[in-house]
MIRO-551863 format. One record per residue (C-alpha): x negated, y negated, z; residue in one letter. Coordinates in nm, 2 decimals. Example, Ala and Ser with C-alpha at 12.3 -4.5 7.8 and 13.67 -1.06 7.14 Angstrom:
BEGIN
     c1     c2     c3 rodo
  -1.23   0.45   0.78    A
  -1.37   0.11   0.71    S
This chain:
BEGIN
     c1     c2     c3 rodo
  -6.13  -8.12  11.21    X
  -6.46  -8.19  11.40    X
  -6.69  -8.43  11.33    X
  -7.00  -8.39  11.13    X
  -7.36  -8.47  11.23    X
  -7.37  -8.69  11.03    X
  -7.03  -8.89  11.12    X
  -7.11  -8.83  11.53    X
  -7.48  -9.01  11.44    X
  -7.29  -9.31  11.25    X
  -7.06  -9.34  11.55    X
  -7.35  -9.34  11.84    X
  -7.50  -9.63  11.61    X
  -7.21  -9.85  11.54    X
  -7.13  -9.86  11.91    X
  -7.50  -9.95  11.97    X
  -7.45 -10.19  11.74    X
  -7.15 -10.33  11.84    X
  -7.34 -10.36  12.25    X
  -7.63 -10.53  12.08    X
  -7.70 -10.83  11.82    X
  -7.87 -10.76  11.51    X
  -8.22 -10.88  11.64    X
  -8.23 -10.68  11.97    X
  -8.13 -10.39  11.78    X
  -8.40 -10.42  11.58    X
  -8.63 -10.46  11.92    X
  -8.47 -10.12  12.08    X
  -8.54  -9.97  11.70    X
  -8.92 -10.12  11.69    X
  -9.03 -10.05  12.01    X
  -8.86  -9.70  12.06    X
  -9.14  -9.54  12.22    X
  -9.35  -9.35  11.93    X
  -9.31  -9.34  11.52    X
  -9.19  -8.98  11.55    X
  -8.93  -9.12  11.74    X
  -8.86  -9.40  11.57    X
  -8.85  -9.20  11.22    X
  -8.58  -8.96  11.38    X
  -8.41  -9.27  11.50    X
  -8.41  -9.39  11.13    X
  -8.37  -9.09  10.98    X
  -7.97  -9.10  11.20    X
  -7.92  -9.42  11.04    X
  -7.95  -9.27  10.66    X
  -8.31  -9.42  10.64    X
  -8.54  -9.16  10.51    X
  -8.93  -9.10  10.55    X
  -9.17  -8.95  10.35    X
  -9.51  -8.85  10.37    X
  -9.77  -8.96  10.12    X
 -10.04  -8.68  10.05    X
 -10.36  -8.88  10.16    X
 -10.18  -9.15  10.39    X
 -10.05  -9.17  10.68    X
  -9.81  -9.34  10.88    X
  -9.60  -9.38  10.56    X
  -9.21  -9.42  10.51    X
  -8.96  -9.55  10.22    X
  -8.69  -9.68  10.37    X
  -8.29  -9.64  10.15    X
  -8.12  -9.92  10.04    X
  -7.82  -9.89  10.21    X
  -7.48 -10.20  10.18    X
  -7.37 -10.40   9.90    X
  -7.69 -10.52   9.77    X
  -7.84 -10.37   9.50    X
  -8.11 -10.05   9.54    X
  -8.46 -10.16   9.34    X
  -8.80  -9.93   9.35    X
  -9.02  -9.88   9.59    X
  -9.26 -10.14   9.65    X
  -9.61  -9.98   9.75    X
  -9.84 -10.16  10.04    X
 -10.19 -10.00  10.05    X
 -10.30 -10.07  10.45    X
 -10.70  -9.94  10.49    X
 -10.83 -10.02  10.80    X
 -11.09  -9.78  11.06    X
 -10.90  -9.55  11.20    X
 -11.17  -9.31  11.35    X
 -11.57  -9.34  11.37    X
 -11.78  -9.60  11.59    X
 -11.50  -9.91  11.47    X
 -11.19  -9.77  11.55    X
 -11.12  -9.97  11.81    X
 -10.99 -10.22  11.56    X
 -10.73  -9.95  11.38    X
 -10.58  -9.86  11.77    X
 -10.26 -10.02  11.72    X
 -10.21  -9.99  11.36    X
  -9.95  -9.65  11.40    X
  -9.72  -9.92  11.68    X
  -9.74 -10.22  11.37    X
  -9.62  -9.99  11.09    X
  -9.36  -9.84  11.37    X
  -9.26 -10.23  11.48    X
  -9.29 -10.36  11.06    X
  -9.10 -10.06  10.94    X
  -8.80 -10.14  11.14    X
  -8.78 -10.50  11.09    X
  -8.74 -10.40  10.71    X
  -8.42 -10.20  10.78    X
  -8.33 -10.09  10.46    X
  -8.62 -10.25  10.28    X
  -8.74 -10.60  10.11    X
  -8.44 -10.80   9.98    X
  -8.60 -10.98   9.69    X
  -8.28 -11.23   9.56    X
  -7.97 -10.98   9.52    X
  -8.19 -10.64   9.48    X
  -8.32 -10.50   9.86    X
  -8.66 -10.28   9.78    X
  -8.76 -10.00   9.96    X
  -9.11 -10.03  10.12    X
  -9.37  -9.79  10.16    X
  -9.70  -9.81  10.32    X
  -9.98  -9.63  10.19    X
 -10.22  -9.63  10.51    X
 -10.59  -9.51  10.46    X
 -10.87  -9.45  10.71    X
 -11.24  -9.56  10.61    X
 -11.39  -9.33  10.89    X
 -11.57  -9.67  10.95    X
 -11.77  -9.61  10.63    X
 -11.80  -9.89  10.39    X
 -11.84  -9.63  10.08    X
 -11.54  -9.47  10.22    X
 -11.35  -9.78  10.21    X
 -11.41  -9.82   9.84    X
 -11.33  -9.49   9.80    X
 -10.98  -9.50   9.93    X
 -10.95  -9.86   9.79    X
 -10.97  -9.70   9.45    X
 -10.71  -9.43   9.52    X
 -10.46  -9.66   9.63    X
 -10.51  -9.83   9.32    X
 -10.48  -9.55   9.10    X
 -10.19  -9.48   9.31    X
  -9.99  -9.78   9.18    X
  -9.98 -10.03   9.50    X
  -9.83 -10.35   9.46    X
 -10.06 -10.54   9.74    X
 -10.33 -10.44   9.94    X
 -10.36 -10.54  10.31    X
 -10.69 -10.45  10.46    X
 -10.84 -10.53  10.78    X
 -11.16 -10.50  11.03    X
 -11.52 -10.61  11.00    X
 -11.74 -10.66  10.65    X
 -11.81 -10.32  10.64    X
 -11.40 -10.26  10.55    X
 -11.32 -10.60  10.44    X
 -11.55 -10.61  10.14    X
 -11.59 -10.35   9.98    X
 -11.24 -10.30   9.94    X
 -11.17 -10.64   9.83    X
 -11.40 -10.57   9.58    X
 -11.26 -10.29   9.43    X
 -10.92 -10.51   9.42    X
 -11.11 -10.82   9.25    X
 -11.25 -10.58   8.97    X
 -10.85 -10.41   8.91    X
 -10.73 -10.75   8.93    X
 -10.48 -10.60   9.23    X
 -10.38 -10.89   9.46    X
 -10.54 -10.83   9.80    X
 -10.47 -10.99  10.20    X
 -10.76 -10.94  10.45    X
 -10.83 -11.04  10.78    X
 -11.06 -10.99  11.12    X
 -11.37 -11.06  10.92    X
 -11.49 -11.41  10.97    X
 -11.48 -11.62  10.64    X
 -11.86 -11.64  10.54    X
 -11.95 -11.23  10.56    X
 -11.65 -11.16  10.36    X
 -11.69 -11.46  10.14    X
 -12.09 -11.49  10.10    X
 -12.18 -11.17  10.17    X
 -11.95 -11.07   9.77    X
 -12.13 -11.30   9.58    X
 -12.39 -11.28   9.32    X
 -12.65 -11.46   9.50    X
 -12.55 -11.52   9.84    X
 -12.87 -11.69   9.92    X
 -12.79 -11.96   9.64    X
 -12.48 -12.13   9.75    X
 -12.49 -12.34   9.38    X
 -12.38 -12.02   9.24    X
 -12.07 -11.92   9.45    X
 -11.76 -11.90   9.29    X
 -11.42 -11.85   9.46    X
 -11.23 -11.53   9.38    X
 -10.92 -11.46   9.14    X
 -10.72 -11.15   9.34    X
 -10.84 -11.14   9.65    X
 -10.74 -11.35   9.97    X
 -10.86 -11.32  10.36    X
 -10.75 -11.52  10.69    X
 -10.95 -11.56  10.98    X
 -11.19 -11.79  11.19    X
 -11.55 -11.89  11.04    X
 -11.89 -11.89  11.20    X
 -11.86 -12.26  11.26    X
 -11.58 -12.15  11.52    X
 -11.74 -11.87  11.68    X
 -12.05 -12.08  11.77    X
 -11.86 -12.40  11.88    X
 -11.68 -12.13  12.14    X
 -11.98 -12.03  12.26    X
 -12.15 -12.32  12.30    X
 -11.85 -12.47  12.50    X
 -11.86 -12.16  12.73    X
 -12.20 -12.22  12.81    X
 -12.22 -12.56  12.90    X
 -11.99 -12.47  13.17    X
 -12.29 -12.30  13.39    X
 -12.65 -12.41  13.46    X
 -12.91 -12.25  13.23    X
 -13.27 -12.26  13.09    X
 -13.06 -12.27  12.80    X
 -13.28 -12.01  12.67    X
 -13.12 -11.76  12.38    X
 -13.15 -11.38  12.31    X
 -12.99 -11.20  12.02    X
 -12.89 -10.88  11.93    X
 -12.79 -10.88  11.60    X
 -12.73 -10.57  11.37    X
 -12.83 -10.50  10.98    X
 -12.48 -10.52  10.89    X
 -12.22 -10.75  10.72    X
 -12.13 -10.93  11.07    X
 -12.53 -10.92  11.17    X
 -12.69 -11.07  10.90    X
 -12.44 -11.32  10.85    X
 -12.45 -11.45  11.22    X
 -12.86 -11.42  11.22    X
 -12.86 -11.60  10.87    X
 -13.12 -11.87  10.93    X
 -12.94 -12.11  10.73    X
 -12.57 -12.07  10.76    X
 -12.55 -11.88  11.06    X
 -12.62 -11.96  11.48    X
 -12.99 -12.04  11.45    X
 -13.00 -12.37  11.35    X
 -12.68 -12.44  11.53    X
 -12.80 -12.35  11.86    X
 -13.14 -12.57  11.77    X
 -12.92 -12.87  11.67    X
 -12.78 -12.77  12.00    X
 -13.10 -12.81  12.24    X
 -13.09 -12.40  12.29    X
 -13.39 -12.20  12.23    X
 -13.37 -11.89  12.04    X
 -13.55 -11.52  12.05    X
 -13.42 -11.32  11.80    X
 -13.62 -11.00  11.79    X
 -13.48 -10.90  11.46    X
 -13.21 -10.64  11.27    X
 -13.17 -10.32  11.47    X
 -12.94 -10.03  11.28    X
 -12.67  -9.94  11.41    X
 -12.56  -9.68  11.68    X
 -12.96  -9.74  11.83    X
 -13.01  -9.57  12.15    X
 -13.32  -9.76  12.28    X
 -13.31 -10.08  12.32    X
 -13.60 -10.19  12.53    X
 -13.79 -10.35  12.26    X
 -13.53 -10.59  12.28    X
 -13.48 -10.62  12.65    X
 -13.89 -10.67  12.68    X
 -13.88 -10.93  12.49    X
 -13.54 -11.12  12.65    X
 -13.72 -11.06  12.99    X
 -14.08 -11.17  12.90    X
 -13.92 -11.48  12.77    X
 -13.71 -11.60  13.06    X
 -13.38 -11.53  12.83    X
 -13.05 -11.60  13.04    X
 -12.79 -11.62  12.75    X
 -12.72 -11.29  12.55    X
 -12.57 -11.34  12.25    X
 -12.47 -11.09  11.97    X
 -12.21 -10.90  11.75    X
 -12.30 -10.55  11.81    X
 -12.06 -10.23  11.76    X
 -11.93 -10.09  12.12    X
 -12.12  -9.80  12.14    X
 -12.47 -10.03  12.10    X
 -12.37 -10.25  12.35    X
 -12.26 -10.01  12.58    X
 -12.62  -9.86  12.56    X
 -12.75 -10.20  12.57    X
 -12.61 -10.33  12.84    X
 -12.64 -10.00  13.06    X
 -13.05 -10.02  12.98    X
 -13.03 -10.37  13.02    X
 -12.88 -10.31  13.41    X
 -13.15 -10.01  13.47    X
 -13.45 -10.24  13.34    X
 -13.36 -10.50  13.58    X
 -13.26 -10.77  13.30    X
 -12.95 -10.98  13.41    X
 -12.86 -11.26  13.22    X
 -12.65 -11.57  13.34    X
 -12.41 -11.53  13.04    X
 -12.38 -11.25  12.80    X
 -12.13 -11.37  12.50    X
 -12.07 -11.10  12.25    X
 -11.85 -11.10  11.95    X
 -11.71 -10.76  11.83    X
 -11.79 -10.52  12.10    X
 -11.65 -10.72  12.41    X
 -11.30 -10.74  12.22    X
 -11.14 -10.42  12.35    X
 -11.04 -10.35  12.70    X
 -11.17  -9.98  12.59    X
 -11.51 -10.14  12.52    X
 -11.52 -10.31  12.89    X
 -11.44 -10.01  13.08    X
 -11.68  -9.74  12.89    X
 -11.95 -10.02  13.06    X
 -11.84  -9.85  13.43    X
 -11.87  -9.96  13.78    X
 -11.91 -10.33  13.81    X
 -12.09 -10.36  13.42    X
 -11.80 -10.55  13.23    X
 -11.74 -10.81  13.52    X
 -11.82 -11.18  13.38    X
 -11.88 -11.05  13.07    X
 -11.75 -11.32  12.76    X
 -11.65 -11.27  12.42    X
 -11.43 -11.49  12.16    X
 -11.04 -11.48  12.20    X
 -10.85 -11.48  11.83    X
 -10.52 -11.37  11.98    X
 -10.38 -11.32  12.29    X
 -10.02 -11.32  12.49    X
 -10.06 -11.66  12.59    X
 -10.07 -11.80  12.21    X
  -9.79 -11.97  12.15    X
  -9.70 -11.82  11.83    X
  -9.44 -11.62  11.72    X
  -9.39 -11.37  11.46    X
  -9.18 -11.48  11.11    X
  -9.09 -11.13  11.07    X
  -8.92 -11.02  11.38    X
  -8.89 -11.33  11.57    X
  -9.13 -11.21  11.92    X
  -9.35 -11.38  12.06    X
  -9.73 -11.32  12.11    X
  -9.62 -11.24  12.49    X
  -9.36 -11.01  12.37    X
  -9.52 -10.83  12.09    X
  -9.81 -10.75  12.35    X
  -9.58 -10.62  12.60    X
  -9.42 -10.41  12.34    X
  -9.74 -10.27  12.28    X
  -9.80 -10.15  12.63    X
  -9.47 -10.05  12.68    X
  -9.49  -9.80  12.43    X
  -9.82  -9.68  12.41    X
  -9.94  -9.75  12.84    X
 -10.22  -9.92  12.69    X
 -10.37 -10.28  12.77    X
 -10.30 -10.56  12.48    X
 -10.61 -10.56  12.24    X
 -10.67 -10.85  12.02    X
 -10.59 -10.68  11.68    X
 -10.27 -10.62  11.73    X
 -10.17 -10.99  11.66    X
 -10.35 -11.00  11.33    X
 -10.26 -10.66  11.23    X
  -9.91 -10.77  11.23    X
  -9.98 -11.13  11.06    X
 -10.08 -10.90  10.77    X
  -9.72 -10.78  10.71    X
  -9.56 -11.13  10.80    X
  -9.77 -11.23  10.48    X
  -9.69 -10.96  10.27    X
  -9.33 -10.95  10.35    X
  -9.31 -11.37  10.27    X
  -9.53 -11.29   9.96    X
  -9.29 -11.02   9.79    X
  -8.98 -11.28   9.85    X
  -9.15 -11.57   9.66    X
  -9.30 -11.40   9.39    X
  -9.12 -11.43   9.05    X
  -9.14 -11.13   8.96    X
  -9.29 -10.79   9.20    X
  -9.41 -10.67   8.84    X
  -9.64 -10.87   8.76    X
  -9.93 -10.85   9.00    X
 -10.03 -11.20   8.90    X
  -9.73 -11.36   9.04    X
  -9.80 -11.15   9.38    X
 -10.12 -11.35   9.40    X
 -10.01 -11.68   9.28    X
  -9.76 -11.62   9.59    X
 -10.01 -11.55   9.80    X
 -10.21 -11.86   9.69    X
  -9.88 -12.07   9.76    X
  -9.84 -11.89  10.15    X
  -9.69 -12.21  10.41    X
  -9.61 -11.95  10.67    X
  -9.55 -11.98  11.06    X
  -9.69 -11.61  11.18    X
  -9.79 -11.46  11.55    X
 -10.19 -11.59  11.47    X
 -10.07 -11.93  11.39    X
  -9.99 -12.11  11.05    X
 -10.13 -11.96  10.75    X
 -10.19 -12.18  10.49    X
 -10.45 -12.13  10.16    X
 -10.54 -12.49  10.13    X
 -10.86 -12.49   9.97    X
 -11.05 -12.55  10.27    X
 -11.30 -12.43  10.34    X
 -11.19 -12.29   9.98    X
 -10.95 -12.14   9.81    X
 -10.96 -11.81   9.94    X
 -10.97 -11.84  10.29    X
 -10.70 -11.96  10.56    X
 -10.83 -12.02  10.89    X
 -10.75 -11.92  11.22    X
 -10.78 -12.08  11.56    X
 -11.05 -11.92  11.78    X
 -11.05 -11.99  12.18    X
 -11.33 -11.80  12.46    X
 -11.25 -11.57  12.71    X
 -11.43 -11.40  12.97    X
 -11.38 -11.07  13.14    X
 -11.27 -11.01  13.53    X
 -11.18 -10.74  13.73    X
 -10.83 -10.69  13.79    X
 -10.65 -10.40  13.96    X
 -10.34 -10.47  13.75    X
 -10.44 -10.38  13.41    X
 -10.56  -9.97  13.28    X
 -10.93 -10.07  13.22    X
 -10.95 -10.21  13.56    X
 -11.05 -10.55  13.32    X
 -10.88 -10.87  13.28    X
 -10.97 -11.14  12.95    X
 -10.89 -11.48  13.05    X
 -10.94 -11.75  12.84    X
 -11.18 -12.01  12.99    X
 -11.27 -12.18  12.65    X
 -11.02 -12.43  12.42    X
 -11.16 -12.73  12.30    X
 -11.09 -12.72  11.97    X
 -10.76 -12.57  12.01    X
 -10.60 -12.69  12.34    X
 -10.25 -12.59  12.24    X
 -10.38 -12.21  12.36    X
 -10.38 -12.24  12.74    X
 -10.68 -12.28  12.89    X
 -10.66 -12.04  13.24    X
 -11.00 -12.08  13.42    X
 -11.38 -12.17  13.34    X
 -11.68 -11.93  13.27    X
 -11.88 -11.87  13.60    X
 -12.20 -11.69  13.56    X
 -12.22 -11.33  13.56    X
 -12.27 -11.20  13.89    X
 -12.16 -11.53  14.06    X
């Protein structure tokens, strides 16, 4: 009798697995090239995948061997997968591709393995979106919400989780926007008060500005400032004259000409330049979205302004971001560096390293490494540790009691809830890089870190030269 579909699909995949150990089955699994692919690949193995009306990139995977089959445990994933932000969202579709397979069969929670499905919703980079599809995915029953990218996604979905008392994990939002920005009175830090659900990891201010200021002592300037800082969660927080870089770069002997909030996706910006030019700027600083500094910087080279150092958080992370600038634009460009292939971390869940998971990412998509990708996948490490040590996946208080209790070894570095600099918040190291051309990478763009002071166990590869020189 011939054999079934089925039984000739069982038989490719024992002899695969017979030719490979369990981990680099996994890898050839993870990293098979697209999640169509992968879902037919898993769909060969028994594991099956369903859509979610409203989400994408969803899948439940079957319990399959001796262990006993539980219920589907529900991630809720919202991060910016279209609109002027996106840039942050690119690799989510490889993660869930890369997370899904690592899970096999599911979560085995003592003797009873869980099926996992991710509930993944795009804000359009619209921060009443993003409470929008918070609340669904509430209503829809989630266990744990992971969310991710800027204030403007961070928060208000955070919030929506503190007010249903659903536990929450966000990230790639420094600590004071997400944490000051959701309080009563963020201008009175006597009335802050930590938060009961809701949980975020990721580098401060205090970080961002020590990077900076390290990169620039490295070249000869007026040390004269300009900023371009928007009226938004990232924006006012950096231009805060009290906790943010003004009196930092004061304390640091730097001058400052900060010609106020702009709104974002402005397309002049020679009020600004005017000003920089008039007052013999030759440090740009700033944490603009890539569209505004791509019109920025391109009126910037046409009025004849052209700073010694331009260091800007946000837009400059994305080798996308770098090449939209065209010809010779992104060259000596700087920006800060949260994860990279040369940190020496490695992942809890699948056992890569940074170098690895990056290559992984090019491999299957041809495109250059981009720094979310790292904390995009620290976000399932966490929730995957989480679920094993709660007491109980029922009881949404013992998710976040877990969560408080993370010790975890991940591909951003050790997280850790600690209580400093409080409760909610784990940080994150933060290193410097600057942009070169390079004829070996797709945006014709290189990031090399020239900036480690505070964190010397990421390699240090060069120092910052002035643009132009």
């Amino acid at each position: 009798m011939a054999p079934s579909e089925r039984e000739r699909s069982e038989g490719l995949i024992g002899m695969l697995q017979r030719r490979l150990d369990r981990r680099d089955f996994l890898r050839v699994m993870a990293w098979s090239g697209s999640a169509a692919g992968l879902a037919a690949f898993l769909q060969a193995c028994g594991v099956t995948t369903t859509p979610t009306p409203g989400a994408t990139a969803t899948g439940t995977a079957q319990p399959t061997g001796t262990a006993a089959a539980g219920r589907t445990i529900k991630l809720g994933y919202v991060s910016p997968k279209t609109g002027p932000i996106a840039s942050f969202a690119e690799a989510d579709d490889f993660i869930f591709s890369g997370v899904k397979a690592a899970w096999g069969a599911g979560i085995q929670i003592g003797d009873t393995v869980h099926p996992v499905e991710i509930l993944a919703k795009d804000t359009q980079s619209d921060p009443a979106r993003a409470a929008q599809v918070a609340g669904e995915l509430i209503a829809d029953g989630i266990d744990l919400m992971l969310v991710a990218s800027t204030p403007e996604t961070t928060n208000p979905v955070s919030d929506q989780c503190e007010a249903n008392g659903v536990p929450s994990v966000s990230t790639v939002a420094p600590w004071q926007p997400w944490f000051i920005a959701r309080q009563a009175n963020p201008a009175d830090p006597a009335s802050w008060k930590e938060f009961t659900w809701t949980y975020h990891f990721f580098w401060g201010l205090e970080d961002i500005i020590a990077v900076f200021l390290d990169m620039w002592s490295q070249i000869d300037t007026n040390k004269k400032i300009g900023a371009i800082w928007p009226n938004d969660g990232d924006g006012n927080a950096w231009g805060d004259p009290v906790v943010g870089f003004p009196p930092a770069f004061a304390n640091a002997g730097y001058s400052l000409i900060d010609p106020g909030r702009y709104q974002n996706l402005t397309d002049d910006f020679s009020a600004q330049i005017g000003q920089f030019k008039t007052g013999g700027v030759e440090i740009v600083t700033g944490v603009p979205i890539p569209p505004d500094f791509t019109t920025f910087w391109t009126q910037a080279n046409q009025q004849g302004f052209k700073p010694k150092a331009a260091s800007i958080g946000k837009a400059l992370l994305f080798p996308a971001s770098v090449k939209a600038l065209g010809a010779d634009l992104g060259d000596g460009l700087s920006t800060e560096v949260w994860w990279s292939p040369s940190h020496p971390f490695s992942s809890s869940l699948t056992g890569d390293s940074s170098k690895a998971l990056a290559d992984a990412y090019t491999a299957a998509t041809s495109n250059q490494w981009t720094q979310p990708i790292g904390f995009a996948h620290a976000l399932f490490e966490v929730a995957t540790d989480v679920l094993k040590r709660a007491t109980s996946i029922e009881d949404k208080a013992s998710i976040r009691d877990a969560i408080a209790a993370t010790n975890l070894e991940t591909i951003v570095g050790k997280l850790a809830w600690t209580g400093q600099p409080n409760k909610n918040v784990a940080k994150t190291p933060l290193v410097g890089g600057q942009w070169g051309k390079s004829a070996d990478t797709a945006s014709g763009y290189e990031l090399t870190i020239v900036s480690n002071a505070d964190h010397p166990e990421i390699p240090k590869a060069g120092s910052l030269r002035p643009i132009g020189g």
